[in-house]
mmJSON file of the N, C-alpha and C atoms, coordinates in Angstrom:
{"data_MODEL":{"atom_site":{
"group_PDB":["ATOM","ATOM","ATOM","ATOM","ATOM","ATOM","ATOM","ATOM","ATOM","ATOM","ATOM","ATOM","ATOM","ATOM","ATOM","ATOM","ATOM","ATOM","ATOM","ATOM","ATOM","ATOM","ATOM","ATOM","ATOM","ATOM","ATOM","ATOM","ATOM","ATOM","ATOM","ATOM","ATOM","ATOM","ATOM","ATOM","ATOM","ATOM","ATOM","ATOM","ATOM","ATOM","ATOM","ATOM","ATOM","ATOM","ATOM","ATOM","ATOM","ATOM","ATOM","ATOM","ATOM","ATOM","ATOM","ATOM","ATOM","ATOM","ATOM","ATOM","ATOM","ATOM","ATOM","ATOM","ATOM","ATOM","ATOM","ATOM","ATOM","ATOM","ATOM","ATOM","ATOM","ATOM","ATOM","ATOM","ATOM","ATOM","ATOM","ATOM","ATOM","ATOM","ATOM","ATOM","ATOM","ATOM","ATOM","ATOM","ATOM","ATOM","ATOM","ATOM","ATOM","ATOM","ATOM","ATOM","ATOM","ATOM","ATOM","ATOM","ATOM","ATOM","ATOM","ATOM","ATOM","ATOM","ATOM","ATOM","ATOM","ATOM","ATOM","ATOM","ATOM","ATOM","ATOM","ATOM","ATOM","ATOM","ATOM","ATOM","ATOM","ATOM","ATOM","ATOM","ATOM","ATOM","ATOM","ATOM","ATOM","ATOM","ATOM","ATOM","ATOM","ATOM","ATOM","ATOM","ATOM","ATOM","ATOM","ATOM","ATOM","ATOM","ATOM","ATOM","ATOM","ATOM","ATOM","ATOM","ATOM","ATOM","ATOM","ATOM","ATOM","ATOM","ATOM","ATOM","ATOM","ATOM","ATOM","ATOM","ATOM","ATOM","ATOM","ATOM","ATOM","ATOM","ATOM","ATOM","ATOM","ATOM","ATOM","ATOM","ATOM","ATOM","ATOM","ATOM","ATOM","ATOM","ATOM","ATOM","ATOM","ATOM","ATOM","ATOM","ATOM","ATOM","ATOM","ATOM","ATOM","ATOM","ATOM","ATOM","ATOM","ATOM","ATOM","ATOM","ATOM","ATOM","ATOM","ATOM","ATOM","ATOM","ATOM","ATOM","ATOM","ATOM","ATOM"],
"id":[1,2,3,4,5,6,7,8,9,10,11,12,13,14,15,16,17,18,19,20,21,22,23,24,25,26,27,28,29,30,31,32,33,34,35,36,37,38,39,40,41,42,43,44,45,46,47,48,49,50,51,52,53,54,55,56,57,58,59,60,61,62,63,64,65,66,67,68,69,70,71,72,73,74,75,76,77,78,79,80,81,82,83,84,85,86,87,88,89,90,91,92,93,94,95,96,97,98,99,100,101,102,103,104,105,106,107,108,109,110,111,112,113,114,115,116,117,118,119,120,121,122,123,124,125,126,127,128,129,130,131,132,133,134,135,136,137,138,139,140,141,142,143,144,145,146,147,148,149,150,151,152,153,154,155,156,157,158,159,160,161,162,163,164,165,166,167,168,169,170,171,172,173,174,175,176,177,178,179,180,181,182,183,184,185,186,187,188,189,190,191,192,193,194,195,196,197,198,199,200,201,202,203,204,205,206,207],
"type_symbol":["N","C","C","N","C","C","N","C","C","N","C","C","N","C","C","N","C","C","N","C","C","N","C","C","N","C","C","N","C","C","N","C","C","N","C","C","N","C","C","N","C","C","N","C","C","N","C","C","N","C","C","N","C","C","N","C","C","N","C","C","N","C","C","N","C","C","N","C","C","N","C","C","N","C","C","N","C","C","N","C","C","N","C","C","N","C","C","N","C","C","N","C","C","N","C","C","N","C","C","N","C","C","N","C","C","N","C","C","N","C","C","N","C","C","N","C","C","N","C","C","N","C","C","N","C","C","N","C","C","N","C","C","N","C","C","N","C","C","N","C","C","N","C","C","N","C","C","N","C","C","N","C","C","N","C","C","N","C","C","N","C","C","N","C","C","N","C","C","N","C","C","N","C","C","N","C","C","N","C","C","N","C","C","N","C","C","N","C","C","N","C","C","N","C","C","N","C","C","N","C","C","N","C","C","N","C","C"],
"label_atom_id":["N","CA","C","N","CA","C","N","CA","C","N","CA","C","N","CA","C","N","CA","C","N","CA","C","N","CA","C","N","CA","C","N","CA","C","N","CA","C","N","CA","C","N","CA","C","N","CA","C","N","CA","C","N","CA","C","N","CA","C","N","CA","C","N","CA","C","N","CA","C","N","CA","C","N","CA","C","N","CA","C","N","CA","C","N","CA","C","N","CA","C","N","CA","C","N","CA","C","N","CA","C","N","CA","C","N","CA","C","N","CA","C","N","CA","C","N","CA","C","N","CA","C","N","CA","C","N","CA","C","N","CA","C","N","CA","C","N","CA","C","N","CA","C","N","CA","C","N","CA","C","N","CA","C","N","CA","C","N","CA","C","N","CA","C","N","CA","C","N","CA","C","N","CA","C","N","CA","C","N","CA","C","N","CA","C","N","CA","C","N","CA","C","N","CA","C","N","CA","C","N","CA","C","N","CA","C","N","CA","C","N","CA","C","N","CA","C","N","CA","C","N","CA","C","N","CA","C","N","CA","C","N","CA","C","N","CA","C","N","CA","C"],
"label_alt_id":[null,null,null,null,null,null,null,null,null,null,null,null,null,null,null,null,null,null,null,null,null,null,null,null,null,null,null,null,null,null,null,null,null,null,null,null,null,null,null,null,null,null,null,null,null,null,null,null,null,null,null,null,null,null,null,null,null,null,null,null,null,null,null,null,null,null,null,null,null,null,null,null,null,null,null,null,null,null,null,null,null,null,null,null,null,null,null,null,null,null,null,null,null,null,null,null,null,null,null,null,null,null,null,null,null,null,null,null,null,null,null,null,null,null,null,null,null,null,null,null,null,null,null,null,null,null,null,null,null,null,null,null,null,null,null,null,null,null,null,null,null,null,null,null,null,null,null,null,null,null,null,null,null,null,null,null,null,null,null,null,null,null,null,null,null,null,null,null,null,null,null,null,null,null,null,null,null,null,null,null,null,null,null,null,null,null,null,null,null,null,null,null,null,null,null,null,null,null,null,null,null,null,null,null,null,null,null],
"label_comp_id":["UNK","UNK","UNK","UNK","UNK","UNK","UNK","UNK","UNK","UNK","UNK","UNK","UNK","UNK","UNK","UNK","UNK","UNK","UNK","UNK","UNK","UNK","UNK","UNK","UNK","UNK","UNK","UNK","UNK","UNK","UNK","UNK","UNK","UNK","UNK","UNK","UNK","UNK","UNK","UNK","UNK","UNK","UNK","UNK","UNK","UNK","UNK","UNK","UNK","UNK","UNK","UNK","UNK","UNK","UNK","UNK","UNK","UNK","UNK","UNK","UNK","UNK","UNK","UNK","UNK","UNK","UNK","UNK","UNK","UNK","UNK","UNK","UNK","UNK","UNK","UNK","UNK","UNK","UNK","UNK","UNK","UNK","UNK","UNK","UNK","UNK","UNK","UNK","UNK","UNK","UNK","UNK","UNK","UNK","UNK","UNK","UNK","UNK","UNK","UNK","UNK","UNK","UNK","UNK","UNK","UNK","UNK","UNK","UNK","UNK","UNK","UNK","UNK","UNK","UNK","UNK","UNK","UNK","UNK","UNK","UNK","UNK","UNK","UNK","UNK","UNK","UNK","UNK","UNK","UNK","UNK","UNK","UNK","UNK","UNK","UNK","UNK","UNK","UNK","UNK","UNK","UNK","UNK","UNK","UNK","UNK","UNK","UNK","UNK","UNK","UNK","UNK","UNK","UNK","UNK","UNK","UNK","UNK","UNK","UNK","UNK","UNK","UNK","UNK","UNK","UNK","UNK","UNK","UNK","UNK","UNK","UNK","UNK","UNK","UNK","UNK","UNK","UNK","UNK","UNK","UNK","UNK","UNK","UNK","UNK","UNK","UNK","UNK","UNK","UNK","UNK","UNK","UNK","UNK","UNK","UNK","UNK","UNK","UNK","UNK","UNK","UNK","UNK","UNK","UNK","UNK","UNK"],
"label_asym_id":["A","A","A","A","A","A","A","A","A","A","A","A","A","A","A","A","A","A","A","A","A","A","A","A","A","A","A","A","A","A","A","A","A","A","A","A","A","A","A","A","A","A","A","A","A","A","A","A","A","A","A","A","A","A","A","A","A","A","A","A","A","A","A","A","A","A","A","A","A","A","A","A","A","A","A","A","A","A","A","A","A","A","A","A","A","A","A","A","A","A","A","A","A","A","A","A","A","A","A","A","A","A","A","A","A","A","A","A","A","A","A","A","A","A","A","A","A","A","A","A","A","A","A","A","A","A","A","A","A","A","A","A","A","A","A","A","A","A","A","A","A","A","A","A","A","A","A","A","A","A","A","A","A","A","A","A","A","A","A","A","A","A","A","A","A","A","A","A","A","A","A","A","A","A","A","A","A","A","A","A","A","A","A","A","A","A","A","A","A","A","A","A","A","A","A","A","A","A","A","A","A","A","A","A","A","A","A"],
"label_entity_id":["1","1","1","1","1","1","1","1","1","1","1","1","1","1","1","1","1","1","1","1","1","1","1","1","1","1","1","1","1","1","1","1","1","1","1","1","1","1","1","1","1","1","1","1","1","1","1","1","1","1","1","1","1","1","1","1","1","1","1","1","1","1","1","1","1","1","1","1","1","1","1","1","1","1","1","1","1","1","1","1","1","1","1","1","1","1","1","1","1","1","1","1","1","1","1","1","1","1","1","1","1","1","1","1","1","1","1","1","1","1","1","1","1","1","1","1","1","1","1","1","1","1","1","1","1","1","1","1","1","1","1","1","1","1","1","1","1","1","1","1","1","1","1","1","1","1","1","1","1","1","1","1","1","1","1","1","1","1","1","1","1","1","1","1","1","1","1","1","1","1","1","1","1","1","1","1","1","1","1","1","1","1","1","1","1","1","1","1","1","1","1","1","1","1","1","1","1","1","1","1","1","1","1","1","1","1","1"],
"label_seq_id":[1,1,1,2,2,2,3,3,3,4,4,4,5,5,5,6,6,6,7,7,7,8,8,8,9,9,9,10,10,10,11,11,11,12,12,12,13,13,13,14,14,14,15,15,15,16,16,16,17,17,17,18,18,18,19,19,19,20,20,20,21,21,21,22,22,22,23,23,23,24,24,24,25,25,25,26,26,26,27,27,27,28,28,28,29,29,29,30,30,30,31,31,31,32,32,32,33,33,33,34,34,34,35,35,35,36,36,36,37,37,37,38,38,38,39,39,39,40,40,40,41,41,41,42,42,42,43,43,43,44,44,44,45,45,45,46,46,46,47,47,47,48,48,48,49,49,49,50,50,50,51,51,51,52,52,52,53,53,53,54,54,54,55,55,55,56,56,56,57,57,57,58,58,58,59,59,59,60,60,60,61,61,61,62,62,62,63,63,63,64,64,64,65,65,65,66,66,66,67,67,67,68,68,68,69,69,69],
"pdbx_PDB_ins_code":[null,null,null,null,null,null,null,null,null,null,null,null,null,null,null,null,null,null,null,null,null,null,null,null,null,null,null,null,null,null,null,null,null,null,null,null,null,null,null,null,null,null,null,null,null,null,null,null,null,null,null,null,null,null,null,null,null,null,null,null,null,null,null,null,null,null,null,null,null,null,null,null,null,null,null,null,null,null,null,null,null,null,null,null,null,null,null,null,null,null,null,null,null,null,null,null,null,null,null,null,null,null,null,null,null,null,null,null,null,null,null,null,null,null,null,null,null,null,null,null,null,null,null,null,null,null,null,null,null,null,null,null,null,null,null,null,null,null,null,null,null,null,null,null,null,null,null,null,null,null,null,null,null,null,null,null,null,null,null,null,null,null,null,null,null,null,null,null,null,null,null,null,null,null,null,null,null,null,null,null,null,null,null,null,null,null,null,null,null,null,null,null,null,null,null,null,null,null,null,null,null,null,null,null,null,null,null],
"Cartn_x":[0.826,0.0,0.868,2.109,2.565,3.725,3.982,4.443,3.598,2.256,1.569,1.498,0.924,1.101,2.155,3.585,4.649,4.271,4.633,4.307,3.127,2.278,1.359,1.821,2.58,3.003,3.535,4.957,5.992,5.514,4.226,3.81,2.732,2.246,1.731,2.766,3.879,4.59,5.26,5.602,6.364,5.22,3.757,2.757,2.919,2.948,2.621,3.474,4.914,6.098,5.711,5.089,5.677,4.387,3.301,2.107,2.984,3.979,4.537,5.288,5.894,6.711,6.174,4.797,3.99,3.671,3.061,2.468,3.742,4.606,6.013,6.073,6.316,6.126,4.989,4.095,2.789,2.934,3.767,3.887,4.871,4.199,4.899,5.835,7.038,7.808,8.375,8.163,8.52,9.904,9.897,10.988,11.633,13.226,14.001,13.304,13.417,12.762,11.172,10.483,9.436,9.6,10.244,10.31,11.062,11.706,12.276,11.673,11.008,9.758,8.821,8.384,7.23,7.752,8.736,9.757,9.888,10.251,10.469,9.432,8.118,6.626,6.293,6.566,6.074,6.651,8.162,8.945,8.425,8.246,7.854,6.285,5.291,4.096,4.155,5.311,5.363,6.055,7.012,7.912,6.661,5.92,4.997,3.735,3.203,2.102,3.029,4.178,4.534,4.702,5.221,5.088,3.712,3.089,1.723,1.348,1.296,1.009,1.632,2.883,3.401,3.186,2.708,2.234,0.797,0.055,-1.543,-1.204,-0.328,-0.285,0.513,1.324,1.717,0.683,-0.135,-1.137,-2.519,-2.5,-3.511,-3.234,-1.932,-0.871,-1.175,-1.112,-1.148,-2.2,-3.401,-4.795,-5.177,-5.117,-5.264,-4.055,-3.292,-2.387,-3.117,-3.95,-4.126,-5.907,-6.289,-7.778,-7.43,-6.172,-6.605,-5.862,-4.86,-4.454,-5.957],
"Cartn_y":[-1.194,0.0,1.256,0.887,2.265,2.434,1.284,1.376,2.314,1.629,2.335,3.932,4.595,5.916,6.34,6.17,6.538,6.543,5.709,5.774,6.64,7.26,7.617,9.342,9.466,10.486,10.995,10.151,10.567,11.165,10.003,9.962,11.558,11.854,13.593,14.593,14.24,15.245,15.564,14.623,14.346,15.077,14.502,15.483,16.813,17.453,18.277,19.342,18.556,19.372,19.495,18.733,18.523,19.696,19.935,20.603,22.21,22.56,23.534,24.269,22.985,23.465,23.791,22.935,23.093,24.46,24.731,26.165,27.353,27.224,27.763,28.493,27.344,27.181,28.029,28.179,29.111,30.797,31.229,32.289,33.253,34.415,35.19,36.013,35.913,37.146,37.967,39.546,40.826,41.148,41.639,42.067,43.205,43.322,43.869,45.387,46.162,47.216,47.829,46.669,47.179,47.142,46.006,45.809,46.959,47.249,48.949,49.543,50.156,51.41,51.308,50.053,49.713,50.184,49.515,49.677,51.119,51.797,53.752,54.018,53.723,54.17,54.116,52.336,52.293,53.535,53.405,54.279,55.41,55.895,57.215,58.107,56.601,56.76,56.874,55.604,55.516,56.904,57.493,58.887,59.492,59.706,60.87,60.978,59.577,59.16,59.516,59.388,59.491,60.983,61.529,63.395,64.015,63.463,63.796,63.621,62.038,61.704,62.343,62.781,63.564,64.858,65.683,66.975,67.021,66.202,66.166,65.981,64.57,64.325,65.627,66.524,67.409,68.526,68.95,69.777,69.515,67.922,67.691,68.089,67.661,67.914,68.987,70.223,71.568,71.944,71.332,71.96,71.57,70.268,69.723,70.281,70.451,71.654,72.673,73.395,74.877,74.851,73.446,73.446,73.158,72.062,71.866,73.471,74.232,75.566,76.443],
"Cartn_z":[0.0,0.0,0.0,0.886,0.898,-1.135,-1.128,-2.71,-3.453,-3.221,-4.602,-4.038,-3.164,-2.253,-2.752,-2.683,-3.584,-4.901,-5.361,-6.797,-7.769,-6.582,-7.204,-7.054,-5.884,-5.462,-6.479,-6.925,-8.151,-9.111,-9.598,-10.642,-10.611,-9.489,-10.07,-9.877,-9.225,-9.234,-10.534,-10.905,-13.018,-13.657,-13.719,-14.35,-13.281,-12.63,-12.273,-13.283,-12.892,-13.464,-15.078,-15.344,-17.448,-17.468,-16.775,-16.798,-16.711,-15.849,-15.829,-16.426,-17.182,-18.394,-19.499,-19.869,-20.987,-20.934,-19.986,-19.802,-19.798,-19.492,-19.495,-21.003,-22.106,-23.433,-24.122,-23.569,-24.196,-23.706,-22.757,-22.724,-23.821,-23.886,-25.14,-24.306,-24.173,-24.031,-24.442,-23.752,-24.203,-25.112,-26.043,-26.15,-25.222,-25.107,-24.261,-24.681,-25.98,-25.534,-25.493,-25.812,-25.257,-23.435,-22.696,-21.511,-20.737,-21.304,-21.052,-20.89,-21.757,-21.77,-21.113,-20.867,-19.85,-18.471,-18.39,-16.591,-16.71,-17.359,-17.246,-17.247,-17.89,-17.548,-16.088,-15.319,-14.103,-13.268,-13.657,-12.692,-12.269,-13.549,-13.803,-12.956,-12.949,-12.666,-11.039,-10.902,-9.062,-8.436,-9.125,-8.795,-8.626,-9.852,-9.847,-8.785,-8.438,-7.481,-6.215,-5.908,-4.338,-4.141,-5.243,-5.316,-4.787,-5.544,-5.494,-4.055,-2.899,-2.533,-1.116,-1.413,0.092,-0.173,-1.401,-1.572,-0.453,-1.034,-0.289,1.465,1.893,2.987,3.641,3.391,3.632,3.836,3.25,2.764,4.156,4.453,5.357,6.331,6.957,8.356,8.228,7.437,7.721,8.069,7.541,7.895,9.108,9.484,11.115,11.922,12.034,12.573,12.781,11.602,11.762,12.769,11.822,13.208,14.459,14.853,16.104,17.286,16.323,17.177,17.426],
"occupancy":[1.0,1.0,1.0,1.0,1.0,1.0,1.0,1.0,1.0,1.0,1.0,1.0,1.0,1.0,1.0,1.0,1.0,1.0,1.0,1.0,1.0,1.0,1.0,1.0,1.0,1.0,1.0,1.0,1.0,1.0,1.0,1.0,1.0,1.0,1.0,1.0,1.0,1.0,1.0,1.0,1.0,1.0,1.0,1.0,1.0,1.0,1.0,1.0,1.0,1.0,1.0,1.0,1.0,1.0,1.0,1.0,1.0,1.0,1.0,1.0,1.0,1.0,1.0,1.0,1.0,1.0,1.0,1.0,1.0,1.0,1.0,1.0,1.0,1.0,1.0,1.0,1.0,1.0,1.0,1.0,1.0,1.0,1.0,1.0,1.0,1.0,1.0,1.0,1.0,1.0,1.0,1.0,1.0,1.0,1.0,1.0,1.0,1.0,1.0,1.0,1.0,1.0,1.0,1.0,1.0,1.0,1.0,1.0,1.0,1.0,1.0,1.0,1.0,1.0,1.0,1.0,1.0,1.0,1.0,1.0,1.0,1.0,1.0,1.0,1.0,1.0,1.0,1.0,1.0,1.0,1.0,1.0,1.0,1.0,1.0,1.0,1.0,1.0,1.0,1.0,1.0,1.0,1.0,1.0,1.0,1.0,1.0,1.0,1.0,1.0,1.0,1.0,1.0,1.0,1.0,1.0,1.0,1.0,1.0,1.0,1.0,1.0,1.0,1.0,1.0,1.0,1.0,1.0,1.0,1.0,1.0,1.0,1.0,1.0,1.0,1.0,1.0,1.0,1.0,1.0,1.0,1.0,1.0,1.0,1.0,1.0,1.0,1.0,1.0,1.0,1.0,1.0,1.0,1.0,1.0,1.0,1.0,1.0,1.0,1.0,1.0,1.0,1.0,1.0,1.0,1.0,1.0],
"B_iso_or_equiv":[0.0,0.0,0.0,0.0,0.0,0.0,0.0,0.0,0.0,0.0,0.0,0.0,0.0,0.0,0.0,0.0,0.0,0.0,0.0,0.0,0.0,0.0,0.0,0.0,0.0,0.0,0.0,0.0,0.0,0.0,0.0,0.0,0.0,0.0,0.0,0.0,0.0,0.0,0.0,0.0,0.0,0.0,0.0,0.0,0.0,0.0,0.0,0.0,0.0,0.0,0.0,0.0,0.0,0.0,0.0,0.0,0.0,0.0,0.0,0.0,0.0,0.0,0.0,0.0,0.0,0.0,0.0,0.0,0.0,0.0,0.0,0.0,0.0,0.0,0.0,0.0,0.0,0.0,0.0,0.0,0.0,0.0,0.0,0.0,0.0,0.0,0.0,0.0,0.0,0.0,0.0,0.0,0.0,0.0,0.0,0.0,0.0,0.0,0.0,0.0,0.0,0.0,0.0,0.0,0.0,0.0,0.0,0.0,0.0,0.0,0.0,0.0,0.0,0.0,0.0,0.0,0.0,0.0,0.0,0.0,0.0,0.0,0.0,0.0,0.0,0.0,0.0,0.0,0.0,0.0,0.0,0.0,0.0,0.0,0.0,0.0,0.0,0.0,0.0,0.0,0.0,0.0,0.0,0.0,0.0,0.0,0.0,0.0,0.0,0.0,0.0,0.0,0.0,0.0,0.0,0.0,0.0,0.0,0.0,0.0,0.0,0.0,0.0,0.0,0.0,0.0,0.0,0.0,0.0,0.0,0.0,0.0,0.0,0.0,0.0,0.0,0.0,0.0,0.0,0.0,0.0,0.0,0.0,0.0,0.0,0.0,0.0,0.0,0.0,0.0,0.0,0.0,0.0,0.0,0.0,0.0,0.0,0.0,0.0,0.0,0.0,0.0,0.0,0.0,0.0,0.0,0.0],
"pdbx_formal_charge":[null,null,null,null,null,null,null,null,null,null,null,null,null,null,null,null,null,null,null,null,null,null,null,null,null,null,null,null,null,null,null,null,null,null,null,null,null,null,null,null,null,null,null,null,null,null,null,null,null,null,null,null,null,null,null,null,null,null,null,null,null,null,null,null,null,null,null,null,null,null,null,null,null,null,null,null,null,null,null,null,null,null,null,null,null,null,null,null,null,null,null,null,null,null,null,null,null,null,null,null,null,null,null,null,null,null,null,null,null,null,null,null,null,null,null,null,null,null,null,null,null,null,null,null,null,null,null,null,null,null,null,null,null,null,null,null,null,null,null,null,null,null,null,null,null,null,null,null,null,null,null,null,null,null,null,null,null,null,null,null,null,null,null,null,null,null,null,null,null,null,null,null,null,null,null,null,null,null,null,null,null,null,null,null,null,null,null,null,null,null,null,null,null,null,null,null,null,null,null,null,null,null,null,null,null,null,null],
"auth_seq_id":[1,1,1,2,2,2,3,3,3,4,4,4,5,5,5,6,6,6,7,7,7,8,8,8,9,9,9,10,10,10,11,11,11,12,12,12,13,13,13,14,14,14,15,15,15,16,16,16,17,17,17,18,18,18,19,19,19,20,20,20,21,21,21,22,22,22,23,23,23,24,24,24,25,25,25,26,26,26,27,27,27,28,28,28,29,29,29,30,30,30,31,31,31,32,32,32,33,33,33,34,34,34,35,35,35,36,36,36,37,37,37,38,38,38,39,39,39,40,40,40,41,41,41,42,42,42,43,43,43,44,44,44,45,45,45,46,46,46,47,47,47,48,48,48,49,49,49,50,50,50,51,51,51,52,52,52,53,53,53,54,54,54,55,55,55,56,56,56,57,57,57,58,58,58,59,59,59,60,60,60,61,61,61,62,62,62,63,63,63,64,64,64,65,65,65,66,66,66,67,67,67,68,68,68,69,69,69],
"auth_comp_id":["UNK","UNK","UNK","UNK","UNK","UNK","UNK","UNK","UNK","UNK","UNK","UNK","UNK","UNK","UNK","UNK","UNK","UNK","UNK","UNK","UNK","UNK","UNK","UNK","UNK","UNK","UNK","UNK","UNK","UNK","UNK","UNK","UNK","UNK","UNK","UNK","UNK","UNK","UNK","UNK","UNK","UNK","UNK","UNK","UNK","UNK","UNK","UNK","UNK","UNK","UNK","UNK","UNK","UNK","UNK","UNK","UNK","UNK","UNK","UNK","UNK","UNK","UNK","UNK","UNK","UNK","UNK","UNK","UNK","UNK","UNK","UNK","UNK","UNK","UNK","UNK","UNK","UNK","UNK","UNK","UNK","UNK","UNK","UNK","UNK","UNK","UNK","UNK","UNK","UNK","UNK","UNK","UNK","UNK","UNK","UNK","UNK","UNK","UNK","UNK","UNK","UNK","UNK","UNK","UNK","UNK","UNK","UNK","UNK","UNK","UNK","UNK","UNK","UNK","UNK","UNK","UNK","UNK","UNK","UNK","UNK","UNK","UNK","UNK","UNK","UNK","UNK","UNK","UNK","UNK","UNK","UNK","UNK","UNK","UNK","UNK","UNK","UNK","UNK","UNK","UNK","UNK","UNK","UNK","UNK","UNK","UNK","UNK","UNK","UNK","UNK","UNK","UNK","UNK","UNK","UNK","UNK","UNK","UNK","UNK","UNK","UNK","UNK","UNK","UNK","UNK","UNK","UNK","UNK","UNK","UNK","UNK","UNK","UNK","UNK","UNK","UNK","UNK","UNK","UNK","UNK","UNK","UNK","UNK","UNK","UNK","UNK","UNK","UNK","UNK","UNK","UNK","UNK","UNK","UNK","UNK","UNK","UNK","UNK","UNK","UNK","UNK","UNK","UNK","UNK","UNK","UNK"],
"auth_asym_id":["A","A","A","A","A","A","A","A","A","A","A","A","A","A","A","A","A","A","A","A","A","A","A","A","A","A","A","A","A","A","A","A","A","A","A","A","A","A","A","A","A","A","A","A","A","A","A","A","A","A","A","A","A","A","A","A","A","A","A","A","A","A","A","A","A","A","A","A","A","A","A","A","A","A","A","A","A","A","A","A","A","A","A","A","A","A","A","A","A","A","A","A","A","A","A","A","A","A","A","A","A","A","A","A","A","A","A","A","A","A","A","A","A","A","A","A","A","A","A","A","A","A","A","A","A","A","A","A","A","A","A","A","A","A","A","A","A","A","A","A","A","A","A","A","A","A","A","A","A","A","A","A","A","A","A","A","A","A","A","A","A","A","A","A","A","A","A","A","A","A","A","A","A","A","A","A","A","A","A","A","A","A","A","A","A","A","A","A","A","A","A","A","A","A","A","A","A","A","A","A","A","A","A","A","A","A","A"],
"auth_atom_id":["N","CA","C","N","CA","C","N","CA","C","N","CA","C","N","CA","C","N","CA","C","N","CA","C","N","CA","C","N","CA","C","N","CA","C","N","CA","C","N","CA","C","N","CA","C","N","CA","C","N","CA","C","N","CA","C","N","CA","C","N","CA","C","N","CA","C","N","CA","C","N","CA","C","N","CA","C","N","CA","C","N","CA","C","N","CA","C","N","CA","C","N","CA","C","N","CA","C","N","CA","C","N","CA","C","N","CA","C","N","CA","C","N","CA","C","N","CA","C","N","CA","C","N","CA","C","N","CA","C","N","CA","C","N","CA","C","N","CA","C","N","CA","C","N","CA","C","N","CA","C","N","CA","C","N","CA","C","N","CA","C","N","CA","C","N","CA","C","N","CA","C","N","CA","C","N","CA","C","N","CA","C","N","CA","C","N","CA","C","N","CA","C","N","CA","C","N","CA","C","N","CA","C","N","CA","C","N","CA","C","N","CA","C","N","CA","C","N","CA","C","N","CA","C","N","CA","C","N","CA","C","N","CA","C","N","CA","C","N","CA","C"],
"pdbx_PDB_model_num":[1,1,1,1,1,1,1,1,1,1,1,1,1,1,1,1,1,1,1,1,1,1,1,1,1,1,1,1,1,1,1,1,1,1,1,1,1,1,1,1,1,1,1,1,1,1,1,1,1,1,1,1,1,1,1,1,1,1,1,1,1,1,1,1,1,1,1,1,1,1,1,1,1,1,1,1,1,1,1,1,1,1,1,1,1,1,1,1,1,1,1,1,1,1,1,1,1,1,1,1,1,1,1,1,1,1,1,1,1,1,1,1,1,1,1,1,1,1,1,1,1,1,1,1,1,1,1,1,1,1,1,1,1,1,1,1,1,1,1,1,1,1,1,1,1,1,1,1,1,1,1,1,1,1,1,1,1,1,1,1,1,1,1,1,1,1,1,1,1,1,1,1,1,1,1,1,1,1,1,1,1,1,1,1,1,1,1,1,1,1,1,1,1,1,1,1,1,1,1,1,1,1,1,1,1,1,1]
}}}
């Protein structure tokens, strides 16, 4: 009993794996410069959102500052 329990074990782990690779195989990957331009876009978006984002949080601090004086 415990043979076959092994064996059965192996035996989905081999499919599991060949299932991973298959699917591996179906993905399209980027070329280097489109993958570039994408990465300087994110950059660009995250720089600009945290600017933004300590402008406002800055901006709040000041107003609850100025209500609670």
């Amino acid at each position: 009993m415990a043979k076959e329990n092994k064996a059965n074990a192996d035996k989905n782990r081999k499919s599991f794996f060949q299932g991973v690779k298959a699917e591996f195989n179906k993905i399209i990957w980027t070329d280097r410069n489109t993958l570039v331009k994408q990465t300087g876009v994110v950059v660009a978006v995250t720089v600009i959102l945290s600017v933004i984002i300590s402008i406002m949080d800055a901006g709040i601090l000041q107003a609850i500052n100025l209500i609670i004086k």
